[in-house]
PyMOL Python script that loads the backbone (N, CA, C, O; Angstrom):
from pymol import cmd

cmd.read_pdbstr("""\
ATOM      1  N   UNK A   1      35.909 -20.729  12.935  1.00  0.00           N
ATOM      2  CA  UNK A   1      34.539 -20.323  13.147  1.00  0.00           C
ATOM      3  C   UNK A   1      33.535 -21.398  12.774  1.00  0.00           C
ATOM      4  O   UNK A   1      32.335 -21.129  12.825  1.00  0.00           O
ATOM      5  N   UNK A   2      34.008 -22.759  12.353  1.00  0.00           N
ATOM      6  CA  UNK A   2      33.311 -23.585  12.018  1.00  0.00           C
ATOM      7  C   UNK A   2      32.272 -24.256  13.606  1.00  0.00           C
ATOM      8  O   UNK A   2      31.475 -25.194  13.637  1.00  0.00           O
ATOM      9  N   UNK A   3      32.530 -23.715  14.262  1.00  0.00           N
ATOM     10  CA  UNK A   3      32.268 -24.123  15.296  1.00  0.00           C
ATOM     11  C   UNK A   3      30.735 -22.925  15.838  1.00  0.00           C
ATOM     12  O   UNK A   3      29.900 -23.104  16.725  1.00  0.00           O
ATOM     13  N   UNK A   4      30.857 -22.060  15.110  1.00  0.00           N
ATOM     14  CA  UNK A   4      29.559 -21.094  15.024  1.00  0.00           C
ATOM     15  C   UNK A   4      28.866 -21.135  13.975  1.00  0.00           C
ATOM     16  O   UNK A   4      28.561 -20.059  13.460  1.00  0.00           O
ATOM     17  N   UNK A   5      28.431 -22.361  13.377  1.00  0.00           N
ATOM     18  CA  UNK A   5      27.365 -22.214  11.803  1.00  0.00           C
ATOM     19  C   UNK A   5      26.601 -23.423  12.887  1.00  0.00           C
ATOM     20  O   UNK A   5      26.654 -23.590  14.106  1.00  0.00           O
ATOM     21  N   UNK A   6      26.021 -24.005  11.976  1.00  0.00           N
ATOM     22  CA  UNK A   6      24.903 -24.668  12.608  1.00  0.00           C
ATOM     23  C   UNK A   6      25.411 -26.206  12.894  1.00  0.00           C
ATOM     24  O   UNK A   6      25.725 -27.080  12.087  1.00  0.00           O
ATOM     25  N   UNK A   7      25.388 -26.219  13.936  1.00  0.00           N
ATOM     26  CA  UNK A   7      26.159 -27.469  14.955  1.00  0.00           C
ATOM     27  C   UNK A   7      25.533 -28.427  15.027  1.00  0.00           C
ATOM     28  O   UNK A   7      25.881 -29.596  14.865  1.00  0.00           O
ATOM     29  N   UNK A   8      24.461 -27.955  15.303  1.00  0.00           N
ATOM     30  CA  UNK A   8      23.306 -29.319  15.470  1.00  0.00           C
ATOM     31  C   UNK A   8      21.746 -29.146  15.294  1.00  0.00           C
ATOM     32  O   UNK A   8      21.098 -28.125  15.527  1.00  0.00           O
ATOM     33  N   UNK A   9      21.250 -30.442  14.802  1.00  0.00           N
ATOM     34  CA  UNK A   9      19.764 -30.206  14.431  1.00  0.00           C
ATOM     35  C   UNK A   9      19.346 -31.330  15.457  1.00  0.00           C
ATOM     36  O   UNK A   9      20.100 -32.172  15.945  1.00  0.00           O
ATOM     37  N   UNK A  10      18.000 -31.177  15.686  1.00  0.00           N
ATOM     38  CA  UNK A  10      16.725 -32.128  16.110  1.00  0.00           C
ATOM     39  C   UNK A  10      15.795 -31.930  15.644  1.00  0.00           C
ATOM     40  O   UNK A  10      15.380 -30.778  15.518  1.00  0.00           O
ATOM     41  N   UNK A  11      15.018 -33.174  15.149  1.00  0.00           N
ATOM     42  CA  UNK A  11      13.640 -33.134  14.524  1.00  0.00           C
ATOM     43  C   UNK A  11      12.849 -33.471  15.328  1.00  0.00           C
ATOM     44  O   UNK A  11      13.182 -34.189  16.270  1.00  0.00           O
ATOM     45  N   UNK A  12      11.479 -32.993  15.139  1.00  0.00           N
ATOM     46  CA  UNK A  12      10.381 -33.237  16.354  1.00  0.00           C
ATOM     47  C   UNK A  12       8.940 -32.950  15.149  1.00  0.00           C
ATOM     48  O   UNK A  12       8.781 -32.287  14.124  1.00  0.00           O
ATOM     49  N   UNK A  13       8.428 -33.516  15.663  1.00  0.00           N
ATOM     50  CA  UNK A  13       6.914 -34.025  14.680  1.00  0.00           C
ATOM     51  C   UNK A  13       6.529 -32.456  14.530  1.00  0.00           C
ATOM     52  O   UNK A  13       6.555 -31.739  15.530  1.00  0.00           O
ATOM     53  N   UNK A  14       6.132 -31.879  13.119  1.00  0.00           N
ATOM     54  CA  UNK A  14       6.100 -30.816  13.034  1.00  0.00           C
ATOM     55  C   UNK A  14       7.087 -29.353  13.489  1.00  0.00           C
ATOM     56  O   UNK A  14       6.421 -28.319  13.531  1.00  0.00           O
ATOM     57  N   UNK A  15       8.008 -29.264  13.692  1.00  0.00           N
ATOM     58  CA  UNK A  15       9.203 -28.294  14.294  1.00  0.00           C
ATOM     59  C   UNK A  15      10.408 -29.053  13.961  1.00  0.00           C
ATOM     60  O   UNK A  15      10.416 -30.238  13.629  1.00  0.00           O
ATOM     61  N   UNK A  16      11.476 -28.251  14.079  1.00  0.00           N
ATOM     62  CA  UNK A  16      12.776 -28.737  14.680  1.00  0.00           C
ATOM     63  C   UNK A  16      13.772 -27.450  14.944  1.00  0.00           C
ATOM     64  O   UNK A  16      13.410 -26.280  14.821  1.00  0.00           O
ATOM     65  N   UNK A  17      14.824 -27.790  15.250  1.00  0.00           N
ATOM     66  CA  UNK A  17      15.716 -27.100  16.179  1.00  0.00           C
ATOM     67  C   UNK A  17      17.040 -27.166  15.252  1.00  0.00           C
ATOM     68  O   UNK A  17      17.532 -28.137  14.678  1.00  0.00           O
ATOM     69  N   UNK A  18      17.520 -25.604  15.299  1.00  0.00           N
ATOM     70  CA  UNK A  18      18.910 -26.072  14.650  1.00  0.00           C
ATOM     71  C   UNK A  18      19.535 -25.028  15.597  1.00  0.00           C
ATOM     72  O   UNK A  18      18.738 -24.303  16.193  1.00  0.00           O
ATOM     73  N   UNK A  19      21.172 -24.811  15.870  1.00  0.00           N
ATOM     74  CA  UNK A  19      21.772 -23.883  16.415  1.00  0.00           C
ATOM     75  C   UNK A  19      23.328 -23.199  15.286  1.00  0.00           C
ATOM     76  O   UNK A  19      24.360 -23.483  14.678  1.00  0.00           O
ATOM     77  N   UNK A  20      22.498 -22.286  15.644  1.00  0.00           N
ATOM     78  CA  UNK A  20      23.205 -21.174  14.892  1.00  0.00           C
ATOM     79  C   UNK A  20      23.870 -19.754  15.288  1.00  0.00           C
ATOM     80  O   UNK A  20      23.328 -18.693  14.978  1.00  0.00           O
ATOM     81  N   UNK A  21      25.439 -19.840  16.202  1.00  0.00           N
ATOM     82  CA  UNK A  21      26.545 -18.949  16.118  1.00  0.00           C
ATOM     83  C   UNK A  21      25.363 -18.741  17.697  1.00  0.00           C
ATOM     84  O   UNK A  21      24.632 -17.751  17.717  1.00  0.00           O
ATOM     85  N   UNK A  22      25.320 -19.740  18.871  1.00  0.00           N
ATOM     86  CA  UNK A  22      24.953 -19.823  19.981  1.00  0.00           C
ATOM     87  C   UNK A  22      23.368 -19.548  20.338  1.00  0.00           C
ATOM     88  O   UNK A  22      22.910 -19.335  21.460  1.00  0.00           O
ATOM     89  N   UNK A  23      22.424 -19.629  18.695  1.00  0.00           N
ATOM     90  CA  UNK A  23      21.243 -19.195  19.102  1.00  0.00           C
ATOM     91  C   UNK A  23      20.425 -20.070  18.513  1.00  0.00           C
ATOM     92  O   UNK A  23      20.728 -20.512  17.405  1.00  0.00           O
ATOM     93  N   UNK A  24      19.069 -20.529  19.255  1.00  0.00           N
ATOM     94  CA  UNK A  24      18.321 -22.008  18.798  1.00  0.00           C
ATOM     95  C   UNK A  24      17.380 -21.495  18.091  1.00  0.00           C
ATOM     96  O   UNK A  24      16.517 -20.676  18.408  1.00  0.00           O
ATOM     97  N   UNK A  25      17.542 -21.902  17.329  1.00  0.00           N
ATOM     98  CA  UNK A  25      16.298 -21.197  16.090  1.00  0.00           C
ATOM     99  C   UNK A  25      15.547 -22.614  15.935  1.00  0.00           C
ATOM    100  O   UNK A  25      15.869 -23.802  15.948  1.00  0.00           O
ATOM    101  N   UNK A  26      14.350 -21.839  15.781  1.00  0.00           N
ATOM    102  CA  UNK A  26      13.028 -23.069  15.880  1.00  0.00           C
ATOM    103  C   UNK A  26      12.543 -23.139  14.461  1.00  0.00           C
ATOM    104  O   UNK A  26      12.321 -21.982  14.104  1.00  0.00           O
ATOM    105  N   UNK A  27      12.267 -24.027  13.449  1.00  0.00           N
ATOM    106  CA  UNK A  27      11.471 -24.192  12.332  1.00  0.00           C
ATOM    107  C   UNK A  27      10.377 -24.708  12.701  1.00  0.00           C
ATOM    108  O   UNK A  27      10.315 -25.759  13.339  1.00  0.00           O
ATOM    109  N   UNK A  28       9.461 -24.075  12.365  1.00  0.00           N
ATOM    110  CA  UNK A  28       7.743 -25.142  11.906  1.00  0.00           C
ATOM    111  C   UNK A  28       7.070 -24.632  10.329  1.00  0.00           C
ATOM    112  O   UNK A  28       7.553 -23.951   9.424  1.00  0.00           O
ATOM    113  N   UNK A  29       6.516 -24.915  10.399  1.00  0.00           N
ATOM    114  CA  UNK A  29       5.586 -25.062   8.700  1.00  0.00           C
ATOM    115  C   UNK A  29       4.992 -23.891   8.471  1.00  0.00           C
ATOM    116  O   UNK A  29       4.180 -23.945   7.547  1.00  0.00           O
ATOM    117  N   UNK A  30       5.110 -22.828   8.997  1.00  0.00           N
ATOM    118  CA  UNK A  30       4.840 -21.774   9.425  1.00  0.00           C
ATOM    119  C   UNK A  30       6.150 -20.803   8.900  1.00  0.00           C
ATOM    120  O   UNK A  30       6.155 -20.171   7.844  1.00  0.00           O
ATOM    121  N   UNK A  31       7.107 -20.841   9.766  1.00  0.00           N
ATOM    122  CA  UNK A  31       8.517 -20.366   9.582  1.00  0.00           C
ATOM    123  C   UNK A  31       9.826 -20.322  10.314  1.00  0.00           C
ATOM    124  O   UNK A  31      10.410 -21.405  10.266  1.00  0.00           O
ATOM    125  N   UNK A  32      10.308 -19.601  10.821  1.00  0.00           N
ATOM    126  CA  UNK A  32      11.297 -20.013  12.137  1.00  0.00           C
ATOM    127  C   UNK A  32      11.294 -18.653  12.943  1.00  0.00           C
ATOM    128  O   UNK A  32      10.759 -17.624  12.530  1.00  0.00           O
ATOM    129  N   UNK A  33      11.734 -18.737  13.735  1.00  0.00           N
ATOM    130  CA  UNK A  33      11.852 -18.176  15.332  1.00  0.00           C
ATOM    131  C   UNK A  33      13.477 -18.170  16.281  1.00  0.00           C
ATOM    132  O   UNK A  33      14.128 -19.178  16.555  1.00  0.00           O
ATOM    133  N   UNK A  34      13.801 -16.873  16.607  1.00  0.00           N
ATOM    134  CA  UNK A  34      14.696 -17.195  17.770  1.00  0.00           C
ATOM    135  C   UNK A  34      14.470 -16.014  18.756  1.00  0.00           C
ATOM    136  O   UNK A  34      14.217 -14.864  18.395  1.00  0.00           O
ATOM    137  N   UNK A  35      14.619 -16.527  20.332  1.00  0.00           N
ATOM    138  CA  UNK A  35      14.899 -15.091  21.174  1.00  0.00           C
ATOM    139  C   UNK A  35      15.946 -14.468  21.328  1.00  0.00           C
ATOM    140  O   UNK A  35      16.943 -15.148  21.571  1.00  0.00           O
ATOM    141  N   UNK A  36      16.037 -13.566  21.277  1.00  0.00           N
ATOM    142  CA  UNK A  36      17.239 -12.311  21.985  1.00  0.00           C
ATOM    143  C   UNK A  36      16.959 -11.727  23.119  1.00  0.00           C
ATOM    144  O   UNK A  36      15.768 -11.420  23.070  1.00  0.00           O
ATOM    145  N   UNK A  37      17.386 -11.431  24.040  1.00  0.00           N
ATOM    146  CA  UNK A  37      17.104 -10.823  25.650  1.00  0.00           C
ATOM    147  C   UNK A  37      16.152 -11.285  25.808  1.00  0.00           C
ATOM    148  O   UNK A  37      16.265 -12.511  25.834  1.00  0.00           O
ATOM    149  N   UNK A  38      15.101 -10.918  25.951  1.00  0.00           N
ATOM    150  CA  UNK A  38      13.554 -11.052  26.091  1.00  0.00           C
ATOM    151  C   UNK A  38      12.356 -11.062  25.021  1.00  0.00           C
ATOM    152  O   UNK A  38      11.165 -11.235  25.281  1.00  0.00           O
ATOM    153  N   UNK A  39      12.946 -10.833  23.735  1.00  0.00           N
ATOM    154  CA  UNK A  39      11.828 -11.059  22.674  1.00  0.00           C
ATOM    155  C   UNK A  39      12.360 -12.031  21.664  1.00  0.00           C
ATOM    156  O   UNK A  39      13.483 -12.506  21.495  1.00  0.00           O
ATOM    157  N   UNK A  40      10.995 -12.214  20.925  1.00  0.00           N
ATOM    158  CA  UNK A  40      11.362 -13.319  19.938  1.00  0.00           C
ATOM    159  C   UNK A  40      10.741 -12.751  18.914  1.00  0.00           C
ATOM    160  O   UNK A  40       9.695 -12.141  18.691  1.00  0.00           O
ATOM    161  N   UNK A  41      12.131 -13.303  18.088  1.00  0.00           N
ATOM    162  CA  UNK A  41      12.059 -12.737  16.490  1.00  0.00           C
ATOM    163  C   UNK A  41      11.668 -14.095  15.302  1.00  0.00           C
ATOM    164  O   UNK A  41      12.220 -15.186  15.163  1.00  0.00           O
ATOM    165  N   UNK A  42      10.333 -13.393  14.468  1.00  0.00           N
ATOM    166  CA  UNK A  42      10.134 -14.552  13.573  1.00  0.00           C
ATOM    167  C   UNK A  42      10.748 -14.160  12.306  1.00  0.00           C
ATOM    168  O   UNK A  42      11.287 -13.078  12.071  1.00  0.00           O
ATOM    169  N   UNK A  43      10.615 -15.123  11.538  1.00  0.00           N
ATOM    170  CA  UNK A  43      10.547 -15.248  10.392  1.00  0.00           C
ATOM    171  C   UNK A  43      10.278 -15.866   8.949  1.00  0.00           C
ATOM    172  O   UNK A  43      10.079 -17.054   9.203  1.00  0.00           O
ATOM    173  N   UNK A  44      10.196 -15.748   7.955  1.00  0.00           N
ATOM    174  CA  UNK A  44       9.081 -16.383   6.604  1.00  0.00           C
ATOM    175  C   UNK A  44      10.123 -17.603   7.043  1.00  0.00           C
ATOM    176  O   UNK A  44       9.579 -18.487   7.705  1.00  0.00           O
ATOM    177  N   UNK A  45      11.313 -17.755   6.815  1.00  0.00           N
ATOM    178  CA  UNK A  45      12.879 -18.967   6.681  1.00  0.00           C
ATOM    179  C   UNK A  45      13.836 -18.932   7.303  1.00  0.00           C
ATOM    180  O   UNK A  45      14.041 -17.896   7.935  1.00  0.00           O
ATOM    181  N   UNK A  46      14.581 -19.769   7.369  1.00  0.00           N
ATOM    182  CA  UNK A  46      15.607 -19.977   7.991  1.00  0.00           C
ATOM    183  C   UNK A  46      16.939 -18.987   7.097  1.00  0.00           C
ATOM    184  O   UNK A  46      17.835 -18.972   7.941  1.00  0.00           O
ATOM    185  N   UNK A  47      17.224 -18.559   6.427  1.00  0.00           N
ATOM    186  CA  UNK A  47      17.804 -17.520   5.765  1.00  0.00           C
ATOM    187  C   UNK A  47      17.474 -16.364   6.618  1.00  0.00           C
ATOM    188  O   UNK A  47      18.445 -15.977   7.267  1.00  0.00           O
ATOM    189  N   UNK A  48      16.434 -15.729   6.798  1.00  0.00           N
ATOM    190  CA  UNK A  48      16.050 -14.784   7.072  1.00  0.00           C
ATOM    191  C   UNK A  48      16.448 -14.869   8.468  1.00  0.00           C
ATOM    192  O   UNK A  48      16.757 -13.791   8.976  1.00  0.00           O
ATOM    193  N   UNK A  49      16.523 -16.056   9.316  1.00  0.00           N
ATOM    194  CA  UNK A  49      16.702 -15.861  10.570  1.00  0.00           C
ATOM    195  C   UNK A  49      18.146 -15.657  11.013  1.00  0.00           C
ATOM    196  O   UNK A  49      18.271 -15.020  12.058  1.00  0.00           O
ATOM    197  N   UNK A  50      19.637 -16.218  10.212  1.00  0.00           N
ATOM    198  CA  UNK A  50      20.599 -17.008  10.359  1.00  0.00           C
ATOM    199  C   UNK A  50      21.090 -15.120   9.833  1.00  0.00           C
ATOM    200  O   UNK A  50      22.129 -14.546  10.160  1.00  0.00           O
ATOM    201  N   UNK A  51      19.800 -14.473   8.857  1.00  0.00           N
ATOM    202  CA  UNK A  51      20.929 -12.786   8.750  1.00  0.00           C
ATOM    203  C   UNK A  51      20.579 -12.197   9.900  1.00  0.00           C
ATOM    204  O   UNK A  51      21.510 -11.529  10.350  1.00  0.00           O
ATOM    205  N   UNK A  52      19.766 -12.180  10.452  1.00  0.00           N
ATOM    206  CA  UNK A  52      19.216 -11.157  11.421  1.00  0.00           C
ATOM    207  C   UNK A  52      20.155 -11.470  12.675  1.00  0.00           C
ATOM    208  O   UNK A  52      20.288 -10.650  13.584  1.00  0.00           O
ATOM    209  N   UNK A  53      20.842 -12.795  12.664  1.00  0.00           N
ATOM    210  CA  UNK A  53      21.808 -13.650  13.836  1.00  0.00           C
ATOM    211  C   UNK A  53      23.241 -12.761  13.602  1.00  0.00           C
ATOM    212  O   UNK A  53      23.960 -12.257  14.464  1.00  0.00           O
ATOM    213  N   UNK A  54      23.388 -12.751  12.189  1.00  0.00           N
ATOM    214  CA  UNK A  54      24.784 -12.232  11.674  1.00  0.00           C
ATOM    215  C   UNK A  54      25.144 -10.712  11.581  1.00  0.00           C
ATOM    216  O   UNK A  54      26.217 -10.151  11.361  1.00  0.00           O
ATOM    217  N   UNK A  55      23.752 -10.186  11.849  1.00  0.00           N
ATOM    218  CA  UNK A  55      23.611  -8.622  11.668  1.00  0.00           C
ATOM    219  C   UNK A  55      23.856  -8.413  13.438  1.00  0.00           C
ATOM    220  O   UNK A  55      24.822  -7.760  13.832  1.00  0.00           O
ATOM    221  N   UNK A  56      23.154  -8.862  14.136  1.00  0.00           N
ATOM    222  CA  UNK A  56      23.729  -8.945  15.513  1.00  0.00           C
ATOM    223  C   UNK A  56      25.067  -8.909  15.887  1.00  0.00           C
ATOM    224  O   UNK A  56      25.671  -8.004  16.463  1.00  0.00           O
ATOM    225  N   UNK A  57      25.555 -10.234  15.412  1.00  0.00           N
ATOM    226  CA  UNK A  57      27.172 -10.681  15.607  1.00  0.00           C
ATOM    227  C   UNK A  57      27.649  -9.142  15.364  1.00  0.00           C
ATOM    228  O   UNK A  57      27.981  -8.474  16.344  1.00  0.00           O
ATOM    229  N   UNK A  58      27.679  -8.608  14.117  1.00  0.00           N
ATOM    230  CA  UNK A  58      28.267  -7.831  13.873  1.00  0.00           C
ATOM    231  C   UNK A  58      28.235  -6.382  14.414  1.00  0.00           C
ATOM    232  O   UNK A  58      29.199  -5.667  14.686  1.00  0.00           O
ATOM    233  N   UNK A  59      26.772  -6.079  14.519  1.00  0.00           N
ATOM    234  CA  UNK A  59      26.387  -4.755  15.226  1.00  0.00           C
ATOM    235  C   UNK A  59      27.395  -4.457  16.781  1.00  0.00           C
ATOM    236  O   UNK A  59      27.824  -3.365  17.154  1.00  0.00           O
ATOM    237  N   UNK A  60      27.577  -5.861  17.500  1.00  0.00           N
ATOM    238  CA  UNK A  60      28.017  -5.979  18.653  1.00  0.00           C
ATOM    239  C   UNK A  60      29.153  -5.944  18.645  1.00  0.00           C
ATOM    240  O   UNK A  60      29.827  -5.596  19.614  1.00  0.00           O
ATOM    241  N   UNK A  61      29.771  -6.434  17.129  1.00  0.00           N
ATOM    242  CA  UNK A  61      31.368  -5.831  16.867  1.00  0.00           C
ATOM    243  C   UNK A  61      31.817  -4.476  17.342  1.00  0.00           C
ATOM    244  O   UNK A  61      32.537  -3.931  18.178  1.00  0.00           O
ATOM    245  N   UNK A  62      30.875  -4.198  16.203  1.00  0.00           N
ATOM    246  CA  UNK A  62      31.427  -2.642  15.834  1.00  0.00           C
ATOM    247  C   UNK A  62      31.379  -1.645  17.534  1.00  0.00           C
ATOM    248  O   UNK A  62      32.309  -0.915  17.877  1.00  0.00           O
ATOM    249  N   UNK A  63      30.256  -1.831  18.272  1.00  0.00           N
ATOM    250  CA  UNK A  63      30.214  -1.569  19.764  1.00  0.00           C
ATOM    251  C   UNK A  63      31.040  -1.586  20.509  1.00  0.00           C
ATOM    252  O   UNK A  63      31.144  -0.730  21.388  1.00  0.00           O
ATOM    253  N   UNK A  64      32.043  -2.799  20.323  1.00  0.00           N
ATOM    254  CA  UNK A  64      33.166  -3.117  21.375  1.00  0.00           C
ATOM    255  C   UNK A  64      34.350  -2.350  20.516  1.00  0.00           C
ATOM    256  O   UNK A  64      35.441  -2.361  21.086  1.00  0.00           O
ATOM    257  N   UNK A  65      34.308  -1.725  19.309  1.00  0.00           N
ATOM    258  CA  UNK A  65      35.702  -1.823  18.863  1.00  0.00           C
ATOM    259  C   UNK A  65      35.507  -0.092  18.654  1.00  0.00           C
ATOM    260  O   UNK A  65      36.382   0.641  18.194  1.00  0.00           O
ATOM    261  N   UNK A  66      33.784   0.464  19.229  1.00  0.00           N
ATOM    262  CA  UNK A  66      34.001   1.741  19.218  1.00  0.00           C
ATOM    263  C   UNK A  66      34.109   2.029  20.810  1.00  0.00           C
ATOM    264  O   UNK A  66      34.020   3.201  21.175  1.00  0.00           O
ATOM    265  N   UNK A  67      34.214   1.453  21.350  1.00  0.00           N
ATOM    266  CA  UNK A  67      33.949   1.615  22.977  1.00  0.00           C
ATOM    267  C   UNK A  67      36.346   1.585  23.532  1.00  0.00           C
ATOM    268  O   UNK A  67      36.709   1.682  24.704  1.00  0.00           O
TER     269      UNK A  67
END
""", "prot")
cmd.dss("prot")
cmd.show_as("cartoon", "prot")
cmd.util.cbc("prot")
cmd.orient("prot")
């Protein structure tokens, strides 16, 4: 699963980009950001964004393994 934590970063003047378990989460000075379907979810940190990623992963578990 090392291959789903955060793979890669880019820095960009004010922002940057990291990817985390297939989803691009945005930092600025502000806080970070990622979309799901059609909305985008913020947040105060990057902690906060990387659970809300893992609470997903998992929610979507439990879906397929009650289906």
């Amino acid at each position: 699963m090392a291959d789903d934590q955060n793979t890669s970063q880019q820095e960009q003047p004010g922002m940057s980009t990291a990817s985390y378990r297939g989803f691009e989460i945005i930092e600025t000075a502000t806080g970070c950001m990622f979309e799901f379907g059609e909305k985008q979810y913020k947040f105060t940190d990057f902690g906060e964004a990387t659970a809300c990623i893992d609470f997903i992963y998992v929610d979507a578990a439990r879906r397929v393994l009650a289906s």
